[in-house]
C-alpha positions as CSV (number, residue, x, y, z in Angstrom):
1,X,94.3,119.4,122.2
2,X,90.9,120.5,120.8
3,X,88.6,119.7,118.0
4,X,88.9,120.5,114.6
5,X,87.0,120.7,111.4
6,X,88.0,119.4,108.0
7,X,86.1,119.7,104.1
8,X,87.2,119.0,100.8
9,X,86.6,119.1,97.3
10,X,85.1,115.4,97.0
11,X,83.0,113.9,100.1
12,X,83.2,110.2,98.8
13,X,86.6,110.0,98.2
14,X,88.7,111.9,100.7
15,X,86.0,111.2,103.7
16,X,86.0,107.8,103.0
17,X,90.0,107.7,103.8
18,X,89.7,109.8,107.0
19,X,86.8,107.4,108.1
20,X,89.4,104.8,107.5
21,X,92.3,105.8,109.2
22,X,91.1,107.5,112.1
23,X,90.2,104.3,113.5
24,X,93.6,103.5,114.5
25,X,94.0,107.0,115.9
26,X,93.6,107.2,120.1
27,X,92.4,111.3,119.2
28,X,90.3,110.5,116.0
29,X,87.3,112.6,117.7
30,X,89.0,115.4,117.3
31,X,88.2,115.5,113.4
32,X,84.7,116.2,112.8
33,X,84.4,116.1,108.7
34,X,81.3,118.4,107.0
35,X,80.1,117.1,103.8
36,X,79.1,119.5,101.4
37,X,81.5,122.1,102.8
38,X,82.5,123.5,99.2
39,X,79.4,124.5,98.3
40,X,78.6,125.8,102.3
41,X,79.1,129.7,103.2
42,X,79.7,128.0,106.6
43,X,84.1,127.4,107.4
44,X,85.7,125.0,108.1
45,X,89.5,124.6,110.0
46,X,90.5,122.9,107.3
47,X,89.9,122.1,103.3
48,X,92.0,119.4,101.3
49,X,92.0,119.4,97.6
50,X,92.9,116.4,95.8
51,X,93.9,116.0,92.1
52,X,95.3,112.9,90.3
53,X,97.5,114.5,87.8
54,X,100.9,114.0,88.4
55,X,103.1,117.7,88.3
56,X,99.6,119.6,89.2
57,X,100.7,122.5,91.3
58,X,98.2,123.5,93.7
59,X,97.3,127.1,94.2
60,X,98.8,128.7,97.4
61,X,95.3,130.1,98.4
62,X,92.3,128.6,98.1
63,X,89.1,131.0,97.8
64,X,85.6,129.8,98.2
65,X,82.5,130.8,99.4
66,X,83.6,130.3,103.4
67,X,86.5,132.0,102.3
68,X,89.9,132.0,102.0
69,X,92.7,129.0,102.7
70,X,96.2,128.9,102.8
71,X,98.0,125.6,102.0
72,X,99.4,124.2,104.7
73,X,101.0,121.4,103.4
74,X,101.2,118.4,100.6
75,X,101.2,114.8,100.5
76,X,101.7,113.3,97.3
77,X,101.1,109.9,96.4
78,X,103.6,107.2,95.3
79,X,102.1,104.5,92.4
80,X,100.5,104.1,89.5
81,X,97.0,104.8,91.3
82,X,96.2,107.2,94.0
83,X,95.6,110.9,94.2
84,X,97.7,114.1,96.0
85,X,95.8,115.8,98.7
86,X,96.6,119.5,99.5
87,X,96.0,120.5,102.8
88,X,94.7,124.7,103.3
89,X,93.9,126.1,106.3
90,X,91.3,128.8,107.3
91,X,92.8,132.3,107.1
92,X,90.4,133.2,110.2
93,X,89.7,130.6,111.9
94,X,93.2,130.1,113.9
95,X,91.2,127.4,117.1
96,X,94.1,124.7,115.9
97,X,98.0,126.9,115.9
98,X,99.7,124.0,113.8
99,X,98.7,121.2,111.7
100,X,97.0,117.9,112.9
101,X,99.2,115.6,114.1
102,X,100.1,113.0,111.9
């Protein structure tokens, strides 16, 4: 399978859980995360959006200066802390057919 790219909304927060988890992944080089990429013209595969209000519906695309993402999936969080993260994916750039594997 080939390499990917991911963003999101906040750099300290969301990278700092990919960072985390990839470790125990065997195909964790396949992520390459861009900081900064929601202020960059430049794409990426994929955006995540979190939010930690409970009910929040996310928007089903996601329009930025790279342009535009579709949402992909959710995964909500279960607790009294903890966020939801939304997961878009570029409407052009099609490298990855389905969704990382989980």
């Amino acid at each position: 399978a080939g390499s990917f790219t991911v963003g999101s909304d906040f750099d300290f927060r969301n990278k700092a859980l990919l960072d985390f988890y990839s470790r125990y992944r065997k195909d964790s080089k396949r992520l390459t995360y861009i900081d900064k990429s929601y202020e960059s013209a430049e794409p990426t595969d994929f955006f995540i959006v979190h939010n930690l209000q409970p009910g929040y519906a996310p928007q089903g695309v996601l329009v930025l200066k790279s342009g535009r993402y579709r949402l992909l999936q959710q995964y909500p969080f279960a607790g009294l802390s903890g966020w939801n993260w939304y997961l878009y994916q570029h409407e052009n750039l099609q490298r990855v057919s389905t969704q990382p594997a989980s």
